[in-house]
N, C-alpha and C positions, 0 to 999 in steps of 0.2 A: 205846466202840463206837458208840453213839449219837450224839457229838459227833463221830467221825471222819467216818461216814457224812456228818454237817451240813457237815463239811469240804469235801470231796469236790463234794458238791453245791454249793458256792460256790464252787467252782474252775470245774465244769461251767457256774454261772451268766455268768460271767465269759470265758470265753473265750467264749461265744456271744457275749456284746455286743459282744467283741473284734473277731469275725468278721463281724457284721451292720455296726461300725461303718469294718472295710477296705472293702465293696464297696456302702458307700452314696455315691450319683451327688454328692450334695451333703452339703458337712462342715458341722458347728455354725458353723466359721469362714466360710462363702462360696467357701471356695476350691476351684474339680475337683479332681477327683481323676482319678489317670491314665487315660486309655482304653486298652478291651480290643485283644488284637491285629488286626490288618486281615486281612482274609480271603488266600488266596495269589494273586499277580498270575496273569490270563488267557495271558497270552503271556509266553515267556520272553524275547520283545526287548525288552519295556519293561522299565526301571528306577527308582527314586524317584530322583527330583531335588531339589535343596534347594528347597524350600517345598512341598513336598508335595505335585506335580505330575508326574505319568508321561512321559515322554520317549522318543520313538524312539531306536535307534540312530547314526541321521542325522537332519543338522536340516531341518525342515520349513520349506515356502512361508508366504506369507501366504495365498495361496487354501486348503493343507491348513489353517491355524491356522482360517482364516474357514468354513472347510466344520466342523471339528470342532467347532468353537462352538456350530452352526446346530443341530449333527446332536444335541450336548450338551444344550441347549434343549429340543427335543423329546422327549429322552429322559429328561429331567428334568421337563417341565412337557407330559404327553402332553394334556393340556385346549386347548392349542396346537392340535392336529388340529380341533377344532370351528370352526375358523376357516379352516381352510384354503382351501375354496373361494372366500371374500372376498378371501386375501390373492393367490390364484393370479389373478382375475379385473382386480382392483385393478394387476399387474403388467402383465399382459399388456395393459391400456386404455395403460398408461403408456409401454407396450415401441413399439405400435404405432403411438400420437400423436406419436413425437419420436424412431423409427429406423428412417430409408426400407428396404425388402426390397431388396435390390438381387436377389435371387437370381429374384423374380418376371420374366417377359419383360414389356416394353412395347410391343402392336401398335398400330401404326399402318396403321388401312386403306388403300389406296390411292383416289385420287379414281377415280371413274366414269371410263370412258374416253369422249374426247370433252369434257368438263371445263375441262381445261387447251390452254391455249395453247401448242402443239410446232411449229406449222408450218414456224419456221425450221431445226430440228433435219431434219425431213422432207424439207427442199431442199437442203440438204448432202447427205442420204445420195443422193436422186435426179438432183442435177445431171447426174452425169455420164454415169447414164442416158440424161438428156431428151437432152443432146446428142450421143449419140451416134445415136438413134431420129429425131431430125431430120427432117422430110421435104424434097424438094430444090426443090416447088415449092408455094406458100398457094395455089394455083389448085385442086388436087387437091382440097383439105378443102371450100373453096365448090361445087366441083359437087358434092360428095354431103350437104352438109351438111343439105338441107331434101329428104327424098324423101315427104314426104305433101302437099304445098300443095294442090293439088288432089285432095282425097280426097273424094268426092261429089260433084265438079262445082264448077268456079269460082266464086266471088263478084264482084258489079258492085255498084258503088255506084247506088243508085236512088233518091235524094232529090230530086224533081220540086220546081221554084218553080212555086207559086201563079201561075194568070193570073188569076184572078177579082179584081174590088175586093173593097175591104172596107169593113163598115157605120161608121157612127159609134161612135166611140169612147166608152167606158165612163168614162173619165177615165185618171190617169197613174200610172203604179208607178214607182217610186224604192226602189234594192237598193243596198246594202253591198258589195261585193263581197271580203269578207274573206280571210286568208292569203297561201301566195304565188301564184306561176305561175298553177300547176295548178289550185288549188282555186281559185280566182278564174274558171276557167276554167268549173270545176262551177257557179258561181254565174251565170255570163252562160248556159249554156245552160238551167239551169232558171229564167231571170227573161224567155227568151225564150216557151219552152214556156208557164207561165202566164200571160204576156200576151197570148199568143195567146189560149189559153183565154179568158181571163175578156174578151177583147175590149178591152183595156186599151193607151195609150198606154206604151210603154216607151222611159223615159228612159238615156240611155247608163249604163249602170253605176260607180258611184263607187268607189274600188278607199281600202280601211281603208288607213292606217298601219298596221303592223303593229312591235310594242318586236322583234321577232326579225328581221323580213327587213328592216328599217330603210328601205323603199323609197316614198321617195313620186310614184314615173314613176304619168302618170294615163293613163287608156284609150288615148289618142292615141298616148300615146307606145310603149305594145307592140302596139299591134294598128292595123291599116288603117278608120279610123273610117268614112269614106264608103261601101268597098266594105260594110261590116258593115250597115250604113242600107240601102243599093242589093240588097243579096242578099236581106234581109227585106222587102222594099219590098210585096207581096203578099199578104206574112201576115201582118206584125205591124210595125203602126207604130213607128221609133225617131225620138225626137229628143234631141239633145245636148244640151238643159234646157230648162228648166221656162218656160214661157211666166212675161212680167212680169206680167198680172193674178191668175196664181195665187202668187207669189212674194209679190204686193202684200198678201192675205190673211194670209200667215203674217211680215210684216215683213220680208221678206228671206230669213228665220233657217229650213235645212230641221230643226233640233230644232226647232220649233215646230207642224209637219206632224206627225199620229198616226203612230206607229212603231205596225202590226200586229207583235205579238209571234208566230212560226210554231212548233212543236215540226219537230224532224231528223224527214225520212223519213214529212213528209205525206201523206194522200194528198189527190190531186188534186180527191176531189170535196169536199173541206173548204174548197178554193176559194171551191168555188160556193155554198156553204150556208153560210160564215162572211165571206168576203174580200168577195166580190161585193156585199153589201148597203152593207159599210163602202165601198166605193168608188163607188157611185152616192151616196150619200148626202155624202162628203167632196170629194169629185172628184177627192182625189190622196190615196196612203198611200203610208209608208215600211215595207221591209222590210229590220230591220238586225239581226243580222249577216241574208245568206241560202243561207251554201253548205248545199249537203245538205239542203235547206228543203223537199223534194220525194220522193214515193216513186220506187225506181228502175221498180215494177213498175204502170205507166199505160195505159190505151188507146192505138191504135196512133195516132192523130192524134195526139197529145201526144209521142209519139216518135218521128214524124217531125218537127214541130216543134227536138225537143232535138238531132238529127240535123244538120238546118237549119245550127242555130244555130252547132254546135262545128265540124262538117268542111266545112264550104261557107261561110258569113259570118264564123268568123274567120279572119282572115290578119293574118300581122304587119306591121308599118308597114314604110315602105320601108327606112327606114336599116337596119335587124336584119333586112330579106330583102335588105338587098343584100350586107351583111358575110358573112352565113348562104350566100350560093349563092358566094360568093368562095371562102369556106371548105371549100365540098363539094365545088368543082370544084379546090382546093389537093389534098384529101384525094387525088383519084382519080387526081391524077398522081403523087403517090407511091406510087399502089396499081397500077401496073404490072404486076406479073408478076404480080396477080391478077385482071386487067382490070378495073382499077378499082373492085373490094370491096375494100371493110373492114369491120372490125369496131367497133363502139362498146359503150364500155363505160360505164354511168354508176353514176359511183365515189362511194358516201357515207361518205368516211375521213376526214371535218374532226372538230374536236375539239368543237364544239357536239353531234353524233353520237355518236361515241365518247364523250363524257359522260352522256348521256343513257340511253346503251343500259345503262351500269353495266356492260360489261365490264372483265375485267384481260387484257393483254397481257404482252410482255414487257418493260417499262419500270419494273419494281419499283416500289420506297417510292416513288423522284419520281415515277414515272405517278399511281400513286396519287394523293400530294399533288394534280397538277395536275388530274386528273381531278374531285375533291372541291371546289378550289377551282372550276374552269371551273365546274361544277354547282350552286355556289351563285350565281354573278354570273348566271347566266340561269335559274334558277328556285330561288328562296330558300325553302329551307325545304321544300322538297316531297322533296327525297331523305333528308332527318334528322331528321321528326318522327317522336315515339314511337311504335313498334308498326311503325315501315316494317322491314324486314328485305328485306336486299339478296342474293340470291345469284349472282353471276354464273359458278359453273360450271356452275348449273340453267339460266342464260340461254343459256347457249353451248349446251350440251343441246338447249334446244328451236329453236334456231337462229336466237337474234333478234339474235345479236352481227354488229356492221357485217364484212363479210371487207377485212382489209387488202389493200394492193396485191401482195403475196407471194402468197396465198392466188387473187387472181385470175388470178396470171399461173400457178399451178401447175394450175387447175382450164382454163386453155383451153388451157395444153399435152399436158392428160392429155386433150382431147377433140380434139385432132389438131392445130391451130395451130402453126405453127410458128416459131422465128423471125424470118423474111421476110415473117412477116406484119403487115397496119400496121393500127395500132390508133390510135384516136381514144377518147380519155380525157375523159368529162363528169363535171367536178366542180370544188367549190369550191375553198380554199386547204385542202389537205392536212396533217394531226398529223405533225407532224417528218417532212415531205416528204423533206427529205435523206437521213435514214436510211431511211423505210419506201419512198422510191419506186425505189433502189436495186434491189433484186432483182426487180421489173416490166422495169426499167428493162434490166436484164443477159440478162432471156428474150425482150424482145420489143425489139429497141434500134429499131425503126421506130416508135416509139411520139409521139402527136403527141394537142397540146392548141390552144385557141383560142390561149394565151399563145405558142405555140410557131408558130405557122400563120400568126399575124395579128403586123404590127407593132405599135408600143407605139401608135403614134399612130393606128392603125387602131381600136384598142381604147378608146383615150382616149372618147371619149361615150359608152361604158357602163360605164367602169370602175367607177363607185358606184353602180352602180342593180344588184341583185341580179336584179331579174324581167328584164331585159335582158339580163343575160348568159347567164340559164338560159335566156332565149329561144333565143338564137345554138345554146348546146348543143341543145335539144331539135329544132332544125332540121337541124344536122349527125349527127344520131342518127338522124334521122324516114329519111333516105337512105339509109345504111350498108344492105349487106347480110344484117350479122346485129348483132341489141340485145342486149347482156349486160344485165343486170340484178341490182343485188347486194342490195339492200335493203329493194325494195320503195318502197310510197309516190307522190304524185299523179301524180310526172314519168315513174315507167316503165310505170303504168297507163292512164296518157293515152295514149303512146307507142305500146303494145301496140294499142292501140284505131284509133287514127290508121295504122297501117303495117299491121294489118288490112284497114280501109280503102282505101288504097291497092295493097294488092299482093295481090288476091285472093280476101281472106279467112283468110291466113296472116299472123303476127302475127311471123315470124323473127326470133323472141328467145327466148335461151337463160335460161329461169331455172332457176336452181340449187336442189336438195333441202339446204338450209343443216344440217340434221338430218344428213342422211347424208354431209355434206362434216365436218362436227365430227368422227364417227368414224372418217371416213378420215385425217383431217390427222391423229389420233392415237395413227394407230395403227404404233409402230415397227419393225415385221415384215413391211408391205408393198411387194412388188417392183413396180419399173417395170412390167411388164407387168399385174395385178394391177392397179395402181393406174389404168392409162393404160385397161383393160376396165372398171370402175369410172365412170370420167368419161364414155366414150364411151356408155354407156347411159344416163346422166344426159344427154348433149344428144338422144339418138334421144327420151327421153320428153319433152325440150323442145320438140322437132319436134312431136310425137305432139298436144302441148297447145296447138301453134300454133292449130290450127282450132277450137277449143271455139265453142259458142255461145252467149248470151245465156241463163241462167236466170233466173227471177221476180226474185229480188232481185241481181242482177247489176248491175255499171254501165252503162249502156248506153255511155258514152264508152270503156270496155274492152271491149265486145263488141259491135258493129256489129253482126253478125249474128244476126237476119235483121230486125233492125228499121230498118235504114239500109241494108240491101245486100242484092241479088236472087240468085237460081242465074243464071246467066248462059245455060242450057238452059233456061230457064223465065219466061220473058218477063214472062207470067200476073201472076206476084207483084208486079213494078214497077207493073201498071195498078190491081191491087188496093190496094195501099200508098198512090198517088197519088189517090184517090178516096176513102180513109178517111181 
């Protein structure tokens, strides 16, 4: 009994180790043992596939194989999410460095109107406006064109010569007379004026070379030297040089004479309290350069003097006043059916201008090139050092760009001009003449220049001398009944001033608001009438500014009045003016 029991029990011992040693992970030998069953598939579409891998029904992409990876990953190794944000960040730098948005828009703003160069687009749409609006005779537009000339009573010129002698002389002043024409022009009147002043010998003015006007004609040869001597004869001694005992002192050589150094826009009693001591003391000085060497705003004897000097002692030599009145009395027989007015224009479209101004036209890449090239041959290095910044749709903006010959003929059509009217053209050789003079050319075909008026051989003695030929223009301009004026600058300031002068105290020149001509030429919604009310108010306020007068810093050569020129009701002022 007790032995069977022990039996029993060793049966019992035995199949336990039997049963521990079926469902141990690992046998005495190394070898697995089988695994337990797999739990039941999620979905009844998957099935196993040989190696042990679940398979859809249908075969999958490689973007499902590559998503199920991604998504396996994660779901397998979820410590993966602590990372997240680095690797979404990491993407997106990657996404956006090396794959343009196309989906984003690209604005592009439009330039400022006024900006751009359109004007020829705007004479296509108007031509056939203009000629239809035509008027049937240029006579109509000159009698209304000037209705303020007399607005307060006429102007006369009242600059009286001196009867009185004059004392002994202080010694001699010797001037520069730098630039071209014009400013040369500024220099003989204020070298006249302070020689008066200071009681001083003034010698004929010496006229620079200039690297730009390339002109070495001397006093003689633009201006009437005797008459200039004989009109100052009263009030300020001139002679044509330097006596030979003061010559002998300086060797000959006038750099050897003190050049007094002046600052622009002196005033006149720095004369007397700095000039005057050096000139009694040397007996002669030089003042070089000396335009603009002089304040405009002096006592009234010093601006009669400057008076004097510009609209009464100078005159031009014979040979350029005799071409000059050939050429006005040319003008007026082709200005017939206007009785003899025209108009003058003085045109500054050469390409030394148009470079300088840093406008763009419509001449693209090669304008360009030529424009950058021209601008280094006559001033190197001043448009392309560092920090210069060029904008020329701000230039055209504020209205400093030259107006081509289109632009002028479109601005005197919309101010009544009409084709029958003859136009006199001052200016040098024109930027691609041929194409830009064309549509001048098609609105005004009366249109007439020195080259055109004057034979070759007429022309021949001043064809290289620059101040000569602007002389001829400035004289066939001084006549004309109405002065365009495009640009500004010495020759339509003088101009203005001179034809003041003479006609009244009206200055019958049209200047243009360049500002408000920018926004018209660009604007392509404007109808002929519109645009032709536009212009015509721009010449009544020309009109309007004809009469201005002389303020403190004014030029007195631009404005005669009232320091060169009386009310013509008021006598008074002439006797006053001549005794101060």
């Amino acid at each position: 009994m007790c032995r069977g029991e022990g039996g029993e029990e060793k049966e019992v011992l035995s199949l336990s180790r039997t049963m521990m040693h079926t469902y141990s992970r690992i046998t005495s030998n190394g070898l697995g043992a089988p695994s337990p069953p797999s739990s039941p598939l999620r979905s009844p579409r998957l099935r196993r596939a040989k190696g042990g891998r679940f398979q859809s029904g249908q075969p999958r992409t490689v973007f499902q194989r590559l998503s199920y990876a991604v998504l396996s990953l994660f779901l397998r190794r979820q410590g993966v999410f602590l990372f997240a944000p680095v690797i979404y960040i990491s993407i997106m730098l990657i996404y956006m460095g090396t794959i343009s948005i196309d989906v984003v828009p690209i604005v592009r703003a439009r330039p400022p109107r006024g900006s751009i160069y359109r004007s020829p687009e705007l004479y296509a749409k108007l031509r056939p406006f203009m000629d239809a609006d035509n008027p049937s005779s240029s006579s109509d537009v000159f009698e209304i064109v000037w209705k303020h000339p007399y607005k307060g009573g006429e102007w006369k010129p009242c600059v009286n010569r001196s009867s009185a002698g004059l004392p002994d002389s202080n010694g001699f002043i010797y001037v520069d007379a730098n630039g071209g024409l014009n400013q040369q022009r500024t220099s003989i009147g204020n070298a006249v004026a302070v020689a008066g002043f200071l009681n001083a010998t003034l010698v004929i003015p010496n006229f620079h070379y200039h690297s730009i006007w390339r002109d070495p004609s001397k006093f003689k040869d633009i201006y009437d030297e005797d008459h200039f001597i004989s009109t100052l004869l009263n009030d300020v001694r001139v002679v044509n040089k330097l006596p030979d005992y003061i010559m002998e002192r300086f060797d000959h050589n006038m750099s050897n004479v003190l050049n007094f150094k002046v600052k622009a826009w002196t005033p006149i009693q720095y004369y007397e309290d700095e000039v005057l001591p050096k000139l009694l003391e040397e007996q002669v000085i030089r003042m070089s350069p000396f335009a603009n060497r002089l304040s405009w705003d002096c006592p009234p004897k010093i601006q009669r003097l400057r008076c004097l000097g510009n609209f009464e002692a100078l005159k031009f030599s014979q040979p350029i006043a005799s071409l000059a009145d050939m050429l006005v009395a040319r003008m007026k027989e082709r200005s017939a059916n206007s009785k003899g007015r025209y108009v003058a224009v003085h045109l500054r479209f050469e390409e030394d201008m148009v470079a300088f101004s840093c406008c763009v036209y419509d001449g693209g890449e090669q304008e360009i090139q030529e424009m950058n090239a021209a601008r280094e041959r006559g001033w190197r290095g001043k448009f392309t050092r560092p920090g210069r910044i060029i904008l020329p749709g701000t230039i055209r903006l504020e209205g400093k760009c030259p107006l081509t010959p289109l632009e002028v003929g479109l601005m005197l059509r919309g101010m009544g001009f009409g084709n029958n009217t003859s136009i006199y053209l001052a200016s040098g050789k024109i930027y691609k003449a041929e194409k830009n003079m064309a549509p001048l050319s098609e609105m005004f075909p009366l249109l007439q220049t020195k080259e055109t008026l004057a034979s070759a051989e007429e022309l021949a003695p001043f064809k290289n001398y620059s101040s000569r030929m602007a002389a001829i223009d400035y004289s066939v301009c001084l006549h004309s009944e109405v002065f365009v004026t495009t640009q500004g600058g010495n020759f339509p300031h003088f101009l203005m001033g001179h034809r003041r002068y003479l006609y009244g105290g009206h200055a019958k020149t049209i200047r243009p608001d360049k500002k408000k001509l920018a926004l018209i030429f660009d604007n392509p919604h404007i109808g002929w009438r519109s645009f032709k009310l536009k212009l015509l108010n721009m010449r009544v306020h020309s009109d309007l500014k004809g009469v201005e007068q002389k303020r403190p810093n004014d030029s007195i050569y631009t404005f005669p009045c009232p320091d060169c020129m009386c009310r013509s009701d008021k006598p008074a002022d002439l006797r006053t003016l001549t005794a101060s």
